[in-house]
Backbone as numpy.savetxt, mean C-alpha at the origin, in Angstrom:
# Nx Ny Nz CAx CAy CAz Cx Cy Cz
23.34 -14.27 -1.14 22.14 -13.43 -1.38 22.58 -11.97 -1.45
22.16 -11.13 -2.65 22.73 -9.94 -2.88 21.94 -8.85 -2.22
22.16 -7.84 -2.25 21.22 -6.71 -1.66 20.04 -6.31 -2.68
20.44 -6.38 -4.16 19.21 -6.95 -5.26 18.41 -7.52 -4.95
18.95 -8.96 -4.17 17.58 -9.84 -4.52 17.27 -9.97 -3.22
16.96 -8.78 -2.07 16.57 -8.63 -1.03 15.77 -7.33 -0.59
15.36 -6.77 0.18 14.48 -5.74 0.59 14.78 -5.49 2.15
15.76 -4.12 1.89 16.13 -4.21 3.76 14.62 -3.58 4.37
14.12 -3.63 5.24 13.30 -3.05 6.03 14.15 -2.70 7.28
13.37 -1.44 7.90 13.96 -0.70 9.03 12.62 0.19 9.69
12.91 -0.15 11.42 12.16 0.76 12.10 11.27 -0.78 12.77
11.16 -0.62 14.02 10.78 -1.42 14.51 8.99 -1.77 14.27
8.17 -0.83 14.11 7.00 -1.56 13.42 6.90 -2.24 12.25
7.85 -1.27 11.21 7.59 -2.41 9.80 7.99 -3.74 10.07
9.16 -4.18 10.91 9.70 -5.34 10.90 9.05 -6.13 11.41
8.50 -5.37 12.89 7.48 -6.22 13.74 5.80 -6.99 13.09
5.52 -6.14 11.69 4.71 -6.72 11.41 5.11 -7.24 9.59
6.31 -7.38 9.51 6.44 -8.70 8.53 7.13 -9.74 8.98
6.95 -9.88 10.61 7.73 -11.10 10.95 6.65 -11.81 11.44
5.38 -10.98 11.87 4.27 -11.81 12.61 3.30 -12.24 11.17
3.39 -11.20 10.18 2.68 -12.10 8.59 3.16 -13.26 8.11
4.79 -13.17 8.38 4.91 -14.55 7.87 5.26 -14.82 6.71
4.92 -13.73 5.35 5.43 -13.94 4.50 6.84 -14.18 3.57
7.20 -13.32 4.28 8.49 -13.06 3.68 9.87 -14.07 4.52
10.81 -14.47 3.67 11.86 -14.84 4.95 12.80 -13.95 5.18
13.16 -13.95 6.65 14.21 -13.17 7.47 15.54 -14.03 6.71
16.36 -13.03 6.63 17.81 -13.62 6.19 18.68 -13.30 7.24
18.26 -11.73 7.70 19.27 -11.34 8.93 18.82 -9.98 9.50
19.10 -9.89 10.67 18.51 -8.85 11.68 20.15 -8.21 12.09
20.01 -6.63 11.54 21.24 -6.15 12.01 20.61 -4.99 13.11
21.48 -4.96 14.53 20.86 -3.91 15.79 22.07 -3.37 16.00
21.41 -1.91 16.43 22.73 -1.16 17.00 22.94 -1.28 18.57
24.17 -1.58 18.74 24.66 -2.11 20.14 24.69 -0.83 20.87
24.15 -1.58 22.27 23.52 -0.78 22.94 22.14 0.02 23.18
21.26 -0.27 21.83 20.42 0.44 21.84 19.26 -0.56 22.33
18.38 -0.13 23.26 17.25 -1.16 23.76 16.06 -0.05 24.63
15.09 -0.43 24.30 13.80 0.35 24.72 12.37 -1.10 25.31
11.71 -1.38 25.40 10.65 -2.00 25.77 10.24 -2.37 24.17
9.74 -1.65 23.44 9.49 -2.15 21.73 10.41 -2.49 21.40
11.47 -2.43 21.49 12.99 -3.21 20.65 12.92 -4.28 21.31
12.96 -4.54 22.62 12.80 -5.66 23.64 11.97 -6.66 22.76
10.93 -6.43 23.09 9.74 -7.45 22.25 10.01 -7.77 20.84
10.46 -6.80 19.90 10.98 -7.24 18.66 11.73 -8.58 18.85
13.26 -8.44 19.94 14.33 -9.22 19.71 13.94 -10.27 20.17
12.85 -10.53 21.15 12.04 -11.60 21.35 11.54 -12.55 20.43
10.55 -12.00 19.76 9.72 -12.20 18.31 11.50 -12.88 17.31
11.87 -12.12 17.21 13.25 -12.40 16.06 14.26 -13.47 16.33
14.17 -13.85 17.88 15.25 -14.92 18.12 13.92 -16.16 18.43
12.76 -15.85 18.52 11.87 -17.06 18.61 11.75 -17.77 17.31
12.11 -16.74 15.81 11.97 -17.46 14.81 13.56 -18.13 13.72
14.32 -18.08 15.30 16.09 -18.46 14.77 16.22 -17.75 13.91
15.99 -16.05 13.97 16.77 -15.63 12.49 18.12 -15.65 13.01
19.22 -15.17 12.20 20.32 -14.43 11.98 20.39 -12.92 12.85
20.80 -12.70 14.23 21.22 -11.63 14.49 22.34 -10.89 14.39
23.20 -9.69 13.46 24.01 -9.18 14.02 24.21 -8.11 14.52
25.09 -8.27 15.42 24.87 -6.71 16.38 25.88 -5.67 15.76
25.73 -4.35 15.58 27.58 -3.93 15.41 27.70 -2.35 16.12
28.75 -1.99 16.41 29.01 -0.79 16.90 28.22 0.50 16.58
27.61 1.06 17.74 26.94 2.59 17.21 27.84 3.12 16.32
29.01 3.75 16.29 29.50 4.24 14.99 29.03 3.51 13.22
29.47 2.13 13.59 29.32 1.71 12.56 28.33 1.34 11.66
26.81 0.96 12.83 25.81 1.06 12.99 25.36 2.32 11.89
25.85 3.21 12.53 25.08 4.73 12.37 25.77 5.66 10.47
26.94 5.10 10.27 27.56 4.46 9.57 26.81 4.41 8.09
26.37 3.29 8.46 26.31 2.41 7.30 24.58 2.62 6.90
24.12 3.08 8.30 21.99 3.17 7.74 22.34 4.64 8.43
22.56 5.66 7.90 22.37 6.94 8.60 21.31 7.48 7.55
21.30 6.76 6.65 19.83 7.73 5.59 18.83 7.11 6.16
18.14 6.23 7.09 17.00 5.51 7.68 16.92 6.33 8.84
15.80 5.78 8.60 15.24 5.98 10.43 14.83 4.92 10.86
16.08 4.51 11.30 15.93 2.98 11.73 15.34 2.62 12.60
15.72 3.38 14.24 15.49 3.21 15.19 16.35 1.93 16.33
17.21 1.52 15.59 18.60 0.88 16.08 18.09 -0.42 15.36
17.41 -0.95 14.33 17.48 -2.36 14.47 16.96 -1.98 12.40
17.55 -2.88 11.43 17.62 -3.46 10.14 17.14 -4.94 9.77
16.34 -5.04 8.67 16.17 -6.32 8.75 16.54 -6.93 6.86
17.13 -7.84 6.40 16.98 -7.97 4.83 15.97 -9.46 4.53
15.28 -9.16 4.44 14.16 -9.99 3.76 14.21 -10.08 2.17
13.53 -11.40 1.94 13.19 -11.86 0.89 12.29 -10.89 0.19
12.33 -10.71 -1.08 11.27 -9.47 -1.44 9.47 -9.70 -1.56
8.95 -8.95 -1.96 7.38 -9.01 -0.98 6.73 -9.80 -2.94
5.94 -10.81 -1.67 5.46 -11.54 -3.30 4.34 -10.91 -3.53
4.23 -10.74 -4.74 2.84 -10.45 -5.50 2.21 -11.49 -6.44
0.88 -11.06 -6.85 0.07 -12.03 -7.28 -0.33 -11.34 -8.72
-1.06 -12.37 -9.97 -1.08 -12.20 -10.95 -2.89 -11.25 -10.94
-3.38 -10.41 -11.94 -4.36 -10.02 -11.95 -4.90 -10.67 -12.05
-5.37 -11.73 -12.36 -6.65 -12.59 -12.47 -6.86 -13.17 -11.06
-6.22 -13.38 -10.46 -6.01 -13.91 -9.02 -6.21 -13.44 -8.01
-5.79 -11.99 -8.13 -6.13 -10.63 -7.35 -7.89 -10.48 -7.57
-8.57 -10.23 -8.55 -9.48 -10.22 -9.52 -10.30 -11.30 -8.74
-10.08 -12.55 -8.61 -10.77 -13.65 -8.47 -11.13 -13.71 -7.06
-9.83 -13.62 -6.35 -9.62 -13.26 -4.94 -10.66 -12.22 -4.03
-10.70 -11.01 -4.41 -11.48 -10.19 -4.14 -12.94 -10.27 -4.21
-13.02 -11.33 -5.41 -14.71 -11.55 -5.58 -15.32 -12.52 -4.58
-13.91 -13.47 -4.00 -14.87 -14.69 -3.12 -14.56 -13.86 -1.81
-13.90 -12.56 -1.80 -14.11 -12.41 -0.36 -15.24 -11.40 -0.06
-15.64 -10.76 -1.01 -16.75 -9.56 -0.64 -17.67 -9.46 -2.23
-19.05 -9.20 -2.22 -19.87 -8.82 -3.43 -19.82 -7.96 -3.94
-19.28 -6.79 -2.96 -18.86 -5.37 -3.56 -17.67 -5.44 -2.75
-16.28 -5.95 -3.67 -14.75 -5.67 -3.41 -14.36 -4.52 -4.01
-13.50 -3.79 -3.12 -12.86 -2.48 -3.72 -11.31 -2.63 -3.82
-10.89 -2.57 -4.89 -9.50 -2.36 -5.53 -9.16 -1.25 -5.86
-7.54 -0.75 -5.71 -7.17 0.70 -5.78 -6.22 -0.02 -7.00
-6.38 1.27 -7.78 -5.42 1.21 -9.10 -4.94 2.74 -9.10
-3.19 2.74 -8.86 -2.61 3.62 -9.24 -2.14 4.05 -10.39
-2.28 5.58 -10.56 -1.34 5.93 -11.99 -0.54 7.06 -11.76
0.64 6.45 -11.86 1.81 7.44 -11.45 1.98 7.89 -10.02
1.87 7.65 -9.30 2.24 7.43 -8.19 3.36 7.02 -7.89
4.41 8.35 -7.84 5.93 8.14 -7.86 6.68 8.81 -6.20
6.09 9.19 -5.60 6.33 9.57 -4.44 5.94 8.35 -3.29
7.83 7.41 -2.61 7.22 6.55 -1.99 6.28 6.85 -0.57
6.21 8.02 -0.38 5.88 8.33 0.75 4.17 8.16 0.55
3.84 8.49 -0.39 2.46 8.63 -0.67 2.26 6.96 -1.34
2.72 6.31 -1.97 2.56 4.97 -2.23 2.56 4.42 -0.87
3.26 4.60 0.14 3.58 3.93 1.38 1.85 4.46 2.21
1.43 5.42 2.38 0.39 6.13 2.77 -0.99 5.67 1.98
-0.67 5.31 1.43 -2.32 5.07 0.48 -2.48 3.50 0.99
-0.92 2.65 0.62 -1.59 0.97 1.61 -1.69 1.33 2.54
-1.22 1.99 3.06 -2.09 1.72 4.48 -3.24 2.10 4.78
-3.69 3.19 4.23 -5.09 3.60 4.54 -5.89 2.61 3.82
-5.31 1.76 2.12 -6.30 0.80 1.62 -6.46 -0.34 2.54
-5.60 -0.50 3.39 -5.28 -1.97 4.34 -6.50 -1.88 4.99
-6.35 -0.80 6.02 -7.08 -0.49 7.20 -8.46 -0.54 6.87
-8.63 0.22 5.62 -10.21 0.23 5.18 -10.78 -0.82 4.50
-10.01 -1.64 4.23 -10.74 -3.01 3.78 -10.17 -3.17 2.57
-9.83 -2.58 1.66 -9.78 -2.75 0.41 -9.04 -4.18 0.04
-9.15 -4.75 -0.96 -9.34 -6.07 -1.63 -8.12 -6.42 -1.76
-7.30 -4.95 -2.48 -5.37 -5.36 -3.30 -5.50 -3.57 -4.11
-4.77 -3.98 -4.53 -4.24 -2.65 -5.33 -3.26 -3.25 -6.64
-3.68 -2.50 -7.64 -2.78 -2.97 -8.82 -1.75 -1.42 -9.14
-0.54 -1.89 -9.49 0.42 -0.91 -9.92 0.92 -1.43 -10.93
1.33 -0.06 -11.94 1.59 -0.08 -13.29 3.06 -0.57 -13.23
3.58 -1.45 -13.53 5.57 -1.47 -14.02 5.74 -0.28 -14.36
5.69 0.67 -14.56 6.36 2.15 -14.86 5.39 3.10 -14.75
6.34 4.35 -13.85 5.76 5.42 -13.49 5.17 5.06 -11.95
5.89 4.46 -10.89 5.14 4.76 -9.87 6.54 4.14 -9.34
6.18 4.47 -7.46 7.42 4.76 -6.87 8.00 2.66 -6.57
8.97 2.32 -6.71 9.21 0.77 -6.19 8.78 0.49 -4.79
8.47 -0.89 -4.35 8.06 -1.19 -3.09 9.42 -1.23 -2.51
10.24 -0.16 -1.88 10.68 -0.38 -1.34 11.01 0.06 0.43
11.99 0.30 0.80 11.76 0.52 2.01 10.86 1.45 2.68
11.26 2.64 2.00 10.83 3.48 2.38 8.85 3.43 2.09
8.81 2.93 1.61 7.27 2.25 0.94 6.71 1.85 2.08
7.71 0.74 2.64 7.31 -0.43 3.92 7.11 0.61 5.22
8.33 1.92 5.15 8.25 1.94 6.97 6.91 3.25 6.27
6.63 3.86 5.49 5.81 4.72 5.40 4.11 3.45 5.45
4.16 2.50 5.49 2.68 1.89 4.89 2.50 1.37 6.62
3.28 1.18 7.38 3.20 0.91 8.77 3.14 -0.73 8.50
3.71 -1.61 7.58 3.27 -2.98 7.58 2.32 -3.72 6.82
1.51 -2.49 6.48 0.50 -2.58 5.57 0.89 -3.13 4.07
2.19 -2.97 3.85 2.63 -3.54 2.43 2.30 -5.09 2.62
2.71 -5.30 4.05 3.30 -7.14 3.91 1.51 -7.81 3.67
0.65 -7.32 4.20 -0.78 -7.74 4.23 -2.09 -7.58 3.10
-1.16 -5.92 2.39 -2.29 -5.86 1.42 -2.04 -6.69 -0.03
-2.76 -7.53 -0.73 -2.01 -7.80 -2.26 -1.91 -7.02 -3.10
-0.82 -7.21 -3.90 -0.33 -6.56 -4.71 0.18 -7.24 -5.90
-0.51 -6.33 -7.01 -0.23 -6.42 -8.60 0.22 -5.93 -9.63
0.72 -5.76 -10.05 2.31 -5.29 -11.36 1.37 -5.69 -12.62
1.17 -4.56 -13.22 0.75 -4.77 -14.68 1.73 -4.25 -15.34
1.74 -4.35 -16.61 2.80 -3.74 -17.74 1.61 -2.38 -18.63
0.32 -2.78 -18.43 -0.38 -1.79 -18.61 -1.80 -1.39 -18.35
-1.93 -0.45 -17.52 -2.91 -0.35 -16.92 -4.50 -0.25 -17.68
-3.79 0.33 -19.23 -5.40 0.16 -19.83 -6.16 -1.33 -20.16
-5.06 -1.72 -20.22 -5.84 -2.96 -20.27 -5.98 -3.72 -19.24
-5.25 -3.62 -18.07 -6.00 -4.52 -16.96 -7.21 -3.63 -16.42
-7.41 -2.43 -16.60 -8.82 -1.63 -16.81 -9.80 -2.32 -17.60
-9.31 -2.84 -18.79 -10.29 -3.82 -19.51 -10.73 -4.78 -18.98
-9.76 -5.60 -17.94 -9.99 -6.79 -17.70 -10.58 -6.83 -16.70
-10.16 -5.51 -15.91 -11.29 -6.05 -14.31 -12.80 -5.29 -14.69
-12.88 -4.60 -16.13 -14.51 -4.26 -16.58 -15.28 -5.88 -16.58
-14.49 -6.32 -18.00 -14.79 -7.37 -17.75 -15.20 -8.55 -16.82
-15.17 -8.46 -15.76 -14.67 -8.85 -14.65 -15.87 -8.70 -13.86
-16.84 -7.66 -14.20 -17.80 -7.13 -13.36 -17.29 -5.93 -12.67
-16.07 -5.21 -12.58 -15.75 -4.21 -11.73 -16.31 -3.10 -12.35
-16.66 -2.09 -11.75 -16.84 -0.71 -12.63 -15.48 0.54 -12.28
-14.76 1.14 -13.20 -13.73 1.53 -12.80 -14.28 2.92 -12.14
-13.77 3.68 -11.26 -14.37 4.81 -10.57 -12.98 5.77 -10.57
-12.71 6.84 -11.11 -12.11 7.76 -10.84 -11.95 8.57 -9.38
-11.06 8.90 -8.87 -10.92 10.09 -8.30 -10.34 11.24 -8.96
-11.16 12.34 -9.58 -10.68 13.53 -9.56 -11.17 14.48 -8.84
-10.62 15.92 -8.96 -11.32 16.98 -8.34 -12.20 17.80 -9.12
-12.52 17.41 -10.54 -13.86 17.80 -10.90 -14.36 16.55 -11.35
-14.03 15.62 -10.83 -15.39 14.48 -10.33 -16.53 15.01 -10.86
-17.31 14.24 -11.67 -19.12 14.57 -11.96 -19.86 13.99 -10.42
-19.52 13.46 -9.84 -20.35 12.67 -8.22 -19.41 13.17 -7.02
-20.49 13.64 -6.20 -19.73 13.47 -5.02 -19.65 12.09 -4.87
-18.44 12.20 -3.77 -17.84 11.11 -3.00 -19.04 10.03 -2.30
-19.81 11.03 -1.37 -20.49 10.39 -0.72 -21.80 10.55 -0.71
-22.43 10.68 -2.31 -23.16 10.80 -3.16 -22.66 8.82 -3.91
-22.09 8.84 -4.24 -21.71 7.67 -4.99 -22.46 6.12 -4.25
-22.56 5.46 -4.22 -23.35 4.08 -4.14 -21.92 2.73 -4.08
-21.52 2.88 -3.05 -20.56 1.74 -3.25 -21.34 -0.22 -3.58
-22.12 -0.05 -4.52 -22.68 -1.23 -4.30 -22.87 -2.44 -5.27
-21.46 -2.35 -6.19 -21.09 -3.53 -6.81 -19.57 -3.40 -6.67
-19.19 -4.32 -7.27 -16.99 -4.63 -7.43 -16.95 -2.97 -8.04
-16.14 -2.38 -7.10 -15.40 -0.85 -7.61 -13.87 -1.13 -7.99
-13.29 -0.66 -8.82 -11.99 -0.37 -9.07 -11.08 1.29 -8.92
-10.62 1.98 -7.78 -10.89 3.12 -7.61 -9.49 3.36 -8.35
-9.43 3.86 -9.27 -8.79 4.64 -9.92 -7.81 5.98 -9.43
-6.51 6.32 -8.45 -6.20 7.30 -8.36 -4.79 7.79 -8.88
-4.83 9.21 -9.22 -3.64 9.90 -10.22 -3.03 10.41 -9.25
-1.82 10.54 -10.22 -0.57 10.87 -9.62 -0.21 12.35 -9.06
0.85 12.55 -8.42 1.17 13.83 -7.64 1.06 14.85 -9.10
0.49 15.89 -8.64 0.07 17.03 -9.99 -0.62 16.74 -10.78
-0.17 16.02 -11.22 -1.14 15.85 -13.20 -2.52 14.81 -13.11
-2.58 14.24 -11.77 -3.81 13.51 -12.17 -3.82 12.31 -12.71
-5.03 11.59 -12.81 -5.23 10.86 -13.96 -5.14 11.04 -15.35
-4.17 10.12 -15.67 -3.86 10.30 -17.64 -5.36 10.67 -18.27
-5.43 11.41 -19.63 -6.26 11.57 -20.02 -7.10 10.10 -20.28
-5.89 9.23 -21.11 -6.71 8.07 -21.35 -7.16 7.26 -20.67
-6.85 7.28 -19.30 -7.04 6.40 -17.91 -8.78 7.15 -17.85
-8.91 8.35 -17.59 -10.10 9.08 -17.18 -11.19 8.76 -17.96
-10.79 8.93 -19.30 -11.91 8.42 -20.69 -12.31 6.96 -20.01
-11.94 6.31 -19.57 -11.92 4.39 -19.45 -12.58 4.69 -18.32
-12.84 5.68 -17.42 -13.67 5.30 -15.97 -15.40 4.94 -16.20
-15.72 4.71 -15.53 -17.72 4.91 -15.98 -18.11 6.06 -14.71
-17.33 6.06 -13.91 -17.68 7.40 -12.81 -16.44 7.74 -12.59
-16.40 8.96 -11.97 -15.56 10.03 -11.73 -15.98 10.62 -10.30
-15.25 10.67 -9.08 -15.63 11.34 -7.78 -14.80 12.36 -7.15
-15.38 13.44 -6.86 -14.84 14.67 -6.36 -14.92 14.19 -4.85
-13.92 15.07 -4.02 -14.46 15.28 -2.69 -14.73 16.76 -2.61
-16.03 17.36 -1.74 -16.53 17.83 -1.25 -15.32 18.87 -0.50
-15.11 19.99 -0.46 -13.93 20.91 -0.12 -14.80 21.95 1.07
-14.12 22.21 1.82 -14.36 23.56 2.44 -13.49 24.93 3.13
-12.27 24.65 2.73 -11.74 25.30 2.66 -11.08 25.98 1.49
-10.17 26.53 1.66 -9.70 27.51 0.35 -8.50 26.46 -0.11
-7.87 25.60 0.28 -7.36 24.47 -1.02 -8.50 23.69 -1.58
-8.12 23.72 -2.91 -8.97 22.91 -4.07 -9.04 21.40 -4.36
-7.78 20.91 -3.52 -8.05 19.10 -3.91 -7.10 18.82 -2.82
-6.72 17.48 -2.16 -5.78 16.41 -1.55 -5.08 15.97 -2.56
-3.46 16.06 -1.74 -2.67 14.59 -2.31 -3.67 13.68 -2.39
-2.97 13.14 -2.98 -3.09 11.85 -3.52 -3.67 10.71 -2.43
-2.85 10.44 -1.62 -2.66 9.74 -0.73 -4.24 10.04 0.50
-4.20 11.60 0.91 -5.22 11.76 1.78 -6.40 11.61 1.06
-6.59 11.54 -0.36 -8.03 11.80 -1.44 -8.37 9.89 -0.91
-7.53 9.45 -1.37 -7.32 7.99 -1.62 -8.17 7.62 -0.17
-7.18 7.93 1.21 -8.01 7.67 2.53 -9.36 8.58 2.57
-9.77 9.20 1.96 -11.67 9.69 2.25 -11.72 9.00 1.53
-11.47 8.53 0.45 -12.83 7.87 -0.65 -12.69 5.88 -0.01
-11.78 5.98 0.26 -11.85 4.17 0.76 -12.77 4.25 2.27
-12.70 5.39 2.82 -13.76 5.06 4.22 -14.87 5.34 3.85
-15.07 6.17 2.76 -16.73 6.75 2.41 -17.27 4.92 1.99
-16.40 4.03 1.10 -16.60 2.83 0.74 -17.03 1.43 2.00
-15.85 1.86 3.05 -16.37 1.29 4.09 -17.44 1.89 5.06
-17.58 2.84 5.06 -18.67 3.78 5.77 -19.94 3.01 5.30
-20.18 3.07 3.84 -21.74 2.70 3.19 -21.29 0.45 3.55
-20.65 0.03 3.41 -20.54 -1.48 3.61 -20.57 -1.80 4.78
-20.32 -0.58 6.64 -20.65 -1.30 7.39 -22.02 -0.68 8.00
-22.69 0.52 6.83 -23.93 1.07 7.33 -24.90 -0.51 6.48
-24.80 -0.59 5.47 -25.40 -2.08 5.08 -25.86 -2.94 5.82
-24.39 -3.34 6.24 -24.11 -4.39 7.00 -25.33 -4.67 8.46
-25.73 -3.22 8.95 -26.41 -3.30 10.26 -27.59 -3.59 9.73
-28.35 -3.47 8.47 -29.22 -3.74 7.87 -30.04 -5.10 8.72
């Protein structure tokens, strides 16, 4: 098994929560010797309960070989994270909620902010998220320890092009919803109350022109200070809680 056709993860939460999802398989657990805390403890617990592969190796060498991580003394190489086809994602989302919310990125090339947005879509409910094959950052590590785990739980979808799986989840019943910062709707003005597809652009430039033309709404957030818009990533976490905000004010209905 090559380092290609694997996905190291590092840092003891990401690992801790793609070993309790289940999805993925452990191939091998590398720790730096000597290093042990109460959370590493419980990890190596969790990791020898499921017979992986441990190896241990020297702090030098250790330090060595992952000094661009922030590991936190312990590596893991897993099988890479499966994804699902749009129609499935699409289908999926509809038998679990009447108004499902899906995040669709464009350009989203910074993993730190790809890593930051699942997790805030995780936490807030959201359905899956679709990403374009080009122009946005790979799921990779740095994806995983920035999403807190949130990669291994939320689904995820690979289009080759986003205008048309825009077509398909219209079709679909979704209505696509923009985030920009001259948004025609406020945020929390908006009506989360059929299948949304939230639409967000990339670091600087936004949503493509032709992505924006294809929305049926467009949402600003509401500012009060003297910056004019959020990354990406923090726009992304207000508009997915304003979504769960109105679904669990419903809900008390």
């Amino acid at each position: 098994m090559t380092d290609s056709q694997t996905d190291i993860l590092y840092g003891i939460n990401p690992i801790t929560e793609t070993l309790k999802v289940s999805k993925r398989k452990c191939f091998r657990i590398i720790v730096e010797e000597g290093k042990t805390n109460p959370r590493l403890k419980s990890l190596m617990k969790l990791v020898l309960s499921q017979n992986i592969l441990v190896e241990t190796l020297p702090k030098p060498e250790f330090q060595k070989r992952y000094r661009s991580y922030v590991h936190q003394g312990i590596v893991g190489h897993f099988s890479l994270k499966e994804t699902v086809g749009l129609g499935d994602l699409i289908a999926r989302s509809l038998k679990e909620s009447a108004q499902p919310v899906l995040a669709l990125l464009d350009g989203i090339q910074d993993p730190h902010n790809l890593g930051a947005i699942m997790r805030s879509a995780e936490a807030m409910g959201v359905q899956g998220m679709v990403l374009p094959k080009h122009r946005v950052a790979p799921l990779n590590e740095t994806v995983a320890k920035c999403s807190s785990g949130a990669i291994e739980k939320l689904p995820v979808t690979w289009v080759t092009n986003l205008a048309q799986a825009i077509d398909k989840l219209k079709e679909s019943g979704f209505w696509v919803v923009g985030i920009d910062p001259e948004g025609e709707t406020s945020c929390y003005d908006f009506k989360f109350e059929m299948p949304v597809a939230l639409l967000i652009g990339g670091e600087g430039k936004g949503i493509r022109p032709i992505l924006k033309k294809a929305c049926d709404f467009t949402l600003s957030i509401p500012m009060a200070g003297s910056m004019s818009s959020l990354n990406a990533s923090a726009a992304g976490a207000v508009v997915f809680y304003e979504a769960l905000r109105q679904k669990l004010k419903q809900n008390k209905k």
